[in-house]
Legacy VTK file of the C-alpha trace (Angstrom):
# vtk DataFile Version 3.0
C-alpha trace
ASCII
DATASET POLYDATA
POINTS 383 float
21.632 17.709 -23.975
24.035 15.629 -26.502
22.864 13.877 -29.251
23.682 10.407 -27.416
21.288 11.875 -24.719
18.618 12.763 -27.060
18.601 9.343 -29.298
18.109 7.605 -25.821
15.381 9.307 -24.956
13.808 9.314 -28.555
13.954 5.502 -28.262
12.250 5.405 -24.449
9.620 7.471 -25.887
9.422 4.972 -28.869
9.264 1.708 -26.473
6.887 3.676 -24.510
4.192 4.872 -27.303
4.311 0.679 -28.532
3.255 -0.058 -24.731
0.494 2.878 -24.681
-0.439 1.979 -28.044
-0.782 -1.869 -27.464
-2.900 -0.983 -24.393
-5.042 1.169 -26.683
-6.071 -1.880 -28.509
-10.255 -2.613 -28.162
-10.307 -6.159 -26.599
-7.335 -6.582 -25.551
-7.082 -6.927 -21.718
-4.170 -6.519 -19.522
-3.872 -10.717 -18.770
-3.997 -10.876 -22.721
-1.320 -8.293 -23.271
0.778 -9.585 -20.838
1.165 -13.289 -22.344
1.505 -11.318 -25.397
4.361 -9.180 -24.655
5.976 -12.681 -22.963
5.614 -14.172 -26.189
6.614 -11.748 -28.771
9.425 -10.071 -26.341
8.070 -6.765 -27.089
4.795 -4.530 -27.550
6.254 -3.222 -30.700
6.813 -6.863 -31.849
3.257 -7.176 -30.648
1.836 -4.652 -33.006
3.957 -5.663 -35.814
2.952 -9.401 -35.748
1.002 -10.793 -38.455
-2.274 -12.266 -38.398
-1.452 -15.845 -38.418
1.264 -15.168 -35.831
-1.360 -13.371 -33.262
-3.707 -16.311 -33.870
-1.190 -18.779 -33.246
-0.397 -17.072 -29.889
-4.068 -17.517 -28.765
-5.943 -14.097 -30.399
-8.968 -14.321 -31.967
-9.454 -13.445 -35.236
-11.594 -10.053 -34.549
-8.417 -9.367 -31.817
-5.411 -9.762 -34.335
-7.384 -7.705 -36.770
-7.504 -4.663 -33.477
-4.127 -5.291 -32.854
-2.993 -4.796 -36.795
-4.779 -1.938 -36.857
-3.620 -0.710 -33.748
-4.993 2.362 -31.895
-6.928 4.990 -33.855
-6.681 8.939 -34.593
-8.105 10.027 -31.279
-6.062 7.341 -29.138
-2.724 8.345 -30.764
-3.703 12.014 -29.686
-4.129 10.961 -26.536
-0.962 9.063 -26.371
0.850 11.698 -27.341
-0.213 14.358 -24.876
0.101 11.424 -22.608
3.531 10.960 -23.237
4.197 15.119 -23.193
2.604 14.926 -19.511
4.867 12.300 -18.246
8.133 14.301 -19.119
6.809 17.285 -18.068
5.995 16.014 -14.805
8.899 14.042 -14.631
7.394 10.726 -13.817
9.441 7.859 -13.910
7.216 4.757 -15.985
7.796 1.025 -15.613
6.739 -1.676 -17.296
6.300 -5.727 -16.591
9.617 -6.018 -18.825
11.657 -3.750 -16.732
14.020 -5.329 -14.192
12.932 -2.548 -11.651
8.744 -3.696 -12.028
8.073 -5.326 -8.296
8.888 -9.072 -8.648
5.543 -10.185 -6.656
3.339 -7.775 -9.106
4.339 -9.771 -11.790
3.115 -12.810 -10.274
-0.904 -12.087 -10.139
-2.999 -13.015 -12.900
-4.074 -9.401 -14.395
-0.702 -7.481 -13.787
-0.458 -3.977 -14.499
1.426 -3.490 -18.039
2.492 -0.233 -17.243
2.967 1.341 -13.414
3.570 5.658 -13.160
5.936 6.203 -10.249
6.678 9.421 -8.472
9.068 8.424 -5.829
11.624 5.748 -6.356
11.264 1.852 -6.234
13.974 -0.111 -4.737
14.473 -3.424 -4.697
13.772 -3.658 -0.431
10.227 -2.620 -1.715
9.808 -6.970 -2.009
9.660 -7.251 1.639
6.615 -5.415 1.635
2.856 -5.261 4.424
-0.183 -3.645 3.285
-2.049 -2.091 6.371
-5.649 -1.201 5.091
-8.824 -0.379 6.522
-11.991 1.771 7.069
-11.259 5.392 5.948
-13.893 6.468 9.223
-11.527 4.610 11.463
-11.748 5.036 15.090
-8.769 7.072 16.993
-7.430 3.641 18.750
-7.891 2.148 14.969
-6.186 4.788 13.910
-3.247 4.841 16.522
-2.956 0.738 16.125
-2.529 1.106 12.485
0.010 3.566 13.319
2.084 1.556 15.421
1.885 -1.842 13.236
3.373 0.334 10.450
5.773 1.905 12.573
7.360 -1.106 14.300
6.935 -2.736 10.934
8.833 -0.484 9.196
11.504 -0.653 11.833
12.070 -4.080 11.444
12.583 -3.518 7.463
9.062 -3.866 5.715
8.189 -1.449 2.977
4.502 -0.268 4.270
1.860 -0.249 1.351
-1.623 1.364 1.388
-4.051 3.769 -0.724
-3.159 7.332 0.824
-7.058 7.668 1.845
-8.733 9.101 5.122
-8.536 6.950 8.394
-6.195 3.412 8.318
-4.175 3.877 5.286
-2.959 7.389 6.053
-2.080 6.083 9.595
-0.278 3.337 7.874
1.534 5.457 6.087
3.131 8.431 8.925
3.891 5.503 10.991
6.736 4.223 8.250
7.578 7.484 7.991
7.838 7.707 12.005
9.816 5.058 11.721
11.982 6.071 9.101
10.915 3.434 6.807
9.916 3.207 3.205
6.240 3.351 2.750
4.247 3.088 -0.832
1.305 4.364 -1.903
-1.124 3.088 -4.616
-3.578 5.689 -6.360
-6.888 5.211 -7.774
-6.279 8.277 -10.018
-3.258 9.588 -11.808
-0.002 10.042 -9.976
-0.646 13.752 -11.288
-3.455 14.011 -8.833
-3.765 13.791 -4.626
-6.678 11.819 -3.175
-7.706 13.243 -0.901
-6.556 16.426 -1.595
-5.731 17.070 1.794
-3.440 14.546 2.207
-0.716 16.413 0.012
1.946 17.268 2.708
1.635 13.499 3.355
2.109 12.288 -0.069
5.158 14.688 -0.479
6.374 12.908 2.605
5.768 9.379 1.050
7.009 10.383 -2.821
10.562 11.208 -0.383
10.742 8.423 1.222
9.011 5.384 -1.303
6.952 5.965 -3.906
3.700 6.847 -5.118
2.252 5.284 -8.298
-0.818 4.506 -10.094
-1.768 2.191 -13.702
-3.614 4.875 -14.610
-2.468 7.835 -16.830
-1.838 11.029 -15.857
-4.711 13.154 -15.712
-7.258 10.371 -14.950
-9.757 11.232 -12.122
-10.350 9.446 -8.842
-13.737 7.415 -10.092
-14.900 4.951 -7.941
-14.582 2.399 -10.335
-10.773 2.459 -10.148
-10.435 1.440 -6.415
-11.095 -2.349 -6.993
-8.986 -2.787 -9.330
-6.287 -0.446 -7.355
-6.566 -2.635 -4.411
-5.143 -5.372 -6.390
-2.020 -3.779 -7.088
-1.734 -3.065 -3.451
-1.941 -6.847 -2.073
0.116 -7.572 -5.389
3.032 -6.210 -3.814
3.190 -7.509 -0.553
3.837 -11.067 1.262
0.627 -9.895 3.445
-2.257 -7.943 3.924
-2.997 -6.399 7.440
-6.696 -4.886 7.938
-7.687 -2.934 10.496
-11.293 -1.977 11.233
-13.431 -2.422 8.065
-17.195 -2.378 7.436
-18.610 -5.934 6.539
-19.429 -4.094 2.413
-15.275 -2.290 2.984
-12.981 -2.303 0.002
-10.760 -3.399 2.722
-12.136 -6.607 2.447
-11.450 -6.803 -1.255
-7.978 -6.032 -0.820
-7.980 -9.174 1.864
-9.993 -11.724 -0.732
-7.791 -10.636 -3.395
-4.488 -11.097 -1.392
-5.911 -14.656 -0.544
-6.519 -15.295 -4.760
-3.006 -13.990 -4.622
-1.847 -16.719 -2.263
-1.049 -13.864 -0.017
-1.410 -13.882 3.757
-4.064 -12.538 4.874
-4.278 -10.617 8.766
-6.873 -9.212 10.781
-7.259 -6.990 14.149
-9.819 -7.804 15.728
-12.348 -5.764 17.480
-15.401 -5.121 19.740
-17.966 -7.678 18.464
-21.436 -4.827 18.009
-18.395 -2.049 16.561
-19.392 -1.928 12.556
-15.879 -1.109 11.817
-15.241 -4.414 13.245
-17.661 -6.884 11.869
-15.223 -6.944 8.603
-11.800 -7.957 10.588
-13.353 -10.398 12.690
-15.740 -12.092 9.494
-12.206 -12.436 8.315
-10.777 -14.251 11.530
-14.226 -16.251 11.020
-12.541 -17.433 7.852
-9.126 -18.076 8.671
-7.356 -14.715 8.352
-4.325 -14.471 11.233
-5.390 -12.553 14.388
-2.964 -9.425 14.609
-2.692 -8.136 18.407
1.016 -6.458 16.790
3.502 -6.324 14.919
5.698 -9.587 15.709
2.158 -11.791 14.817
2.886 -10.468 11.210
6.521 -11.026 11.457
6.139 -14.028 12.359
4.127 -15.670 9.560
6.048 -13.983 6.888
9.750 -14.128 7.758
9.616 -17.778 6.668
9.055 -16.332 3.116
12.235 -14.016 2.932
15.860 -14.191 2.196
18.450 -15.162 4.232
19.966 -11.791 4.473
16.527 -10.042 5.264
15.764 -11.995 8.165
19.311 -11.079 9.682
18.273 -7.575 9.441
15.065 -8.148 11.489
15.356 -8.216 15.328
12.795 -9.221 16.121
13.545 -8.598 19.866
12.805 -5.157 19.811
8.901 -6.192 19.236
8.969 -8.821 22.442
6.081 -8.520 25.143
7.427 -6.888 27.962
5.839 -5.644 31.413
5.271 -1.798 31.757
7.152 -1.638 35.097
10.483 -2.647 33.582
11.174 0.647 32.380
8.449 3.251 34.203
8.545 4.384 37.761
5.988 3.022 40.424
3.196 6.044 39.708
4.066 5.832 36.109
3.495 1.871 35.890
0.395 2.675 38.056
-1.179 4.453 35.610
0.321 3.109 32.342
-1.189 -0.149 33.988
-4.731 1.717 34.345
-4.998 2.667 30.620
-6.169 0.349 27.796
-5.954 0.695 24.135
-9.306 2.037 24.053
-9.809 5.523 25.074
-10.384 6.775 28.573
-10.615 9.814 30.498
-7.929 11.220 32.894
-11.334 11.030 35.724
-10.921 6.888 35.173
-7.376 6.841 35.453
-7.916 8.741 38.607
-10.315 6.521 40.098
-8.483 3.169 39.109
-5.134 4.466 40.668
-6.230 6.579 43.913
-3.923 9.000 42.699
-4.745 12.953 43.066
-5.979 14.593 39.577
-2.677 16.860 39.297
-0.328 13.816 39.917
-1.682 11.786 37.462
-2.028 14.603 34.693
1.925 14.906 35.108
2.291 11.281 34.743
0.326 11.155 31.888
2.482 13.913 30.458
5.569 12.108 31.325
4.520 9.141 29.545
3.211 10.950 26.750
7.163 11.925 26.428
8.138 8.539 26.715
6.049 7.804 23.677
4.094 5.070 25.814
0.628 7.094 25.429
-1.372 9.182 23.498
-3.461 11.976 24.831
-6.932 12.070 22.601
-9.592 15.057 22.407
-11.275 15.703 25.090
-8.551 14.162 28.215
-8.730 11.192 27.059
-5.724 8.938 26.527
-4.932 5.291 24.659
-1.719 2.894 25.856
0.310 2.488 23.410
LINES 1 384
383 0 1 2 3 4 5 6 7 8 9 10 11 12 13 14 15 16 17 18 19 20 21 22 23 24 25 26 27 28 29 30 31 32 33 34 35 36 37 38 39 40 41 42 43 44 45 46 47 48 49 50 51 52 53 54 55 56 57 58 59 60 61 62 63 64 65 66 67 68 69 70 71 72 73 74 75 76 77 78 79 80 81 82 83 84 85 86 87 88 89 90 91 92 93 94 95 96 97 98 99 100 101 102 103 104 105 106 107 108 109 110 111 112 113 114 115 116 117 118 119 120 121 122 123 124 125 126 127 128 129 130 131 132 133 134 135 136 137 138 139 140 141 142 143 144 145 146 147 148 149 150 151 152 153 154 155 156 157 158 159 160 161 162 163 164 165 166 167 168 169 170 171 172 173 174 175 176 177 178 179 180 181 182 183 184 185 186 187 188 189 190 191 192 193 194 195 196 197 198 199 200 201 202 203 204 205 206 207 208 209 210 211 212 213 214 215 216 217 218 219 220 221 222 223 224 225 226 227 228 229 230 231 232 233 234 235 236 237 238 239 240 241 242 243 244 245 246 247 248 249 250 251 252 253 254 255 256 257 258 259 260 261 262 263 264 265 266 267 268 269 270 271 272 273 274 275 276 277 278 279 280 281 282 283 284 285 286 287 288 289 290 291 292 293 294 295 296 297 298 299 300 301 302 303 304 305 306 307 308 309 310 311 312 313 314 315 316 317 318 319 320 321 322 323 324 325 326 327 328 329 330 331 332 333 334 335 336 337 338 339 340 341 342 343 344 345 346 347 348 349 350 351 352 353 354 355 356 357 358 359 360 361 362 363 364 365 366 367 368 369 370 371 372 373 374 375 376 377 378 379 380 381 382
């Protein structure tokens, strides 16, 4: 490493303990740091202000006195194995001063100070959907959530979500079907995979997007952190999508803080007695956008975004069109006798008049087409 090298990254390290060290501060809340950072240009100016100066700037008295005293023993401790853990996992940090921190983040009231990335952030990441919903999702929820994302991501959206069970994982390997950009927002450190078993999958995302958290590395998945993780997520998106959520969901905290947010707010609806759906359709109740796919979302948002964005989005490829245009006679037939809820291969037997064996190797040919999904059991969703 030459010595130009290692003064640069003596001075990150510097700018980075002021920021972990103003954040350290008893009292002082992330709003409160932020207009304070605004104001004195720096967290190091912060923390070398003087009394009078923090008072003028809105502190109280018992606050400028925390701040000039700044973190204690333990806290710098912690900082600096803090610090030792982020270059040793090679995390990438950014804070609200950076010119890479997400433009729309910046814009909510409590914005995160500091954001741990593993992954990259680019700058497409400001066209961004969050797709959310019940972690016990249903397999048509499931699929649904899959294809929004996926056709989604096609057109150019970066897909957020929370890497958990059910909707947001689905959200998340339909980007990557697509070959999109998908992020992920942690309750715990970016150290740490919640659900553990979704660690193939977060590899997948950290490749192709990024995966970050507000909290340090090392912190643990407490339930406590997943409110205030859900802001982050509808902080960084033009809209909010949710799919099948409880009436009591953190779902539906993600969609009331998108709408504080002045963010759009979508819905899928669903079967009326379905618990799973009694939170998506409360929200159509209350004005949220019925989604039925992906071009509803397109089409509220695209008013929002660039010139040059909106020439990348065709939105052709997401018209209605009728099965038969592309599938055989037998193949419509049957195509025509599924349903995005699930039903046996004896149904789509009875509906068509076809033989059993003749309409297991359509449903096999149109599984290859990608127009259907076989589920447990012979059953099988239109997609």
């Amino acid at each position: 490493m030459t010595k130009a090298r290692e003064r640069h990254d003596a001075r990150e390290r510097q700018a980075l303990h002021a920021w972990l060290a103003l954040r350290a501060v008893n009292g002082l809340g992330e709003a409160a740091l932020f207009r304070l950072v605004q104001t004195f240009g720096s967290p190091g100016a912060v923390l070398t202000a003087s009394a009078a100066e923090l008072t003028g700037a809105g502190c109280s008295a018992a606050l400028a006195q925390a701040i000039q005293r700044g973190p204690d023993a333990q806290a710098r401790e912690r900082i600096d194995r803090e610090l030792d853990a982020i270059d040793r996992l090679n995390l990438s940090v950014v804070t609200c001063l950076d010119e890479e921190y997400p433009v729309r983040l910046r814009m909510i009231p409590d914005p995160p100070p500091v954001l741990y990335v593993a992954g990259r952030l680019e700058l497409s990441d400001q066209c961004a959907v969050a797709i959310v919903g019940a972690r016990r999702a249903s397999q048509a929820g499931r699929v649904l959530a899959e294809e929004l994302s996926r056709d989604l991501a096609a057109a150019g959206f970066t897909i957020v979500s929370g890497l958990a069970r059910g909707i947001d994982a689905a959200a998340h390997r339909g980007a990557l079907a697509a070959g999109g950009r998908t992020v992920a927002v942690l309750g715990c450190g970016v150290d740490r995979t919640y659900p553990p078993e979704h660690d193939k999958l977060r590899e997948q995302i950290e490749a192709h997007g990024a995966v970050l958290s507000e909290l340090p590395p090392g912190s643990l998945p407490h339930s406590y952190h997943f409110p205030r993780r859900n802001r982050i997520i509808s902080g960084l998106c033009l809209g909010v999508v949710v799919a099948e959520a409880a009436i009591e969901s953190g779902s539906l905290i993600t969609a009331r803080l998108a709408a504080d947010q002045g963010r759009e707010v979508f819905a899928v609806p669903g079967f009326a007695k379905a618990a799973n759906s009694r939170g998506p359709n409360g929200l159509i109740k209350q004005g949220a956008k019925l989604v039925e796919c992906a071009q509803d979302v397109i089409d509220e948002i695209l008013p929002q975004v660039d010139a040059v964005f909106k020439r990348r989005v065709n939105a052709r490829a997401f018209e209605a069109h009728e099965p038969s245009s592309s599938l055989s006679g037998d193949e419509a037939k049957v195509y025509d006798a599924l349903s995005h809820e699930p039903q046996h291969m004896d149904d789509v037997v009875v509906k068509t008049g076809l033989s059993p064996s003749k309409v297991a190797a359509l449903l096999l040919a149109l599984e290859l087409k990608q127009r259907v999904r076989q589920l447990p059991g012979q059953s099988y969703l239109r997609l």
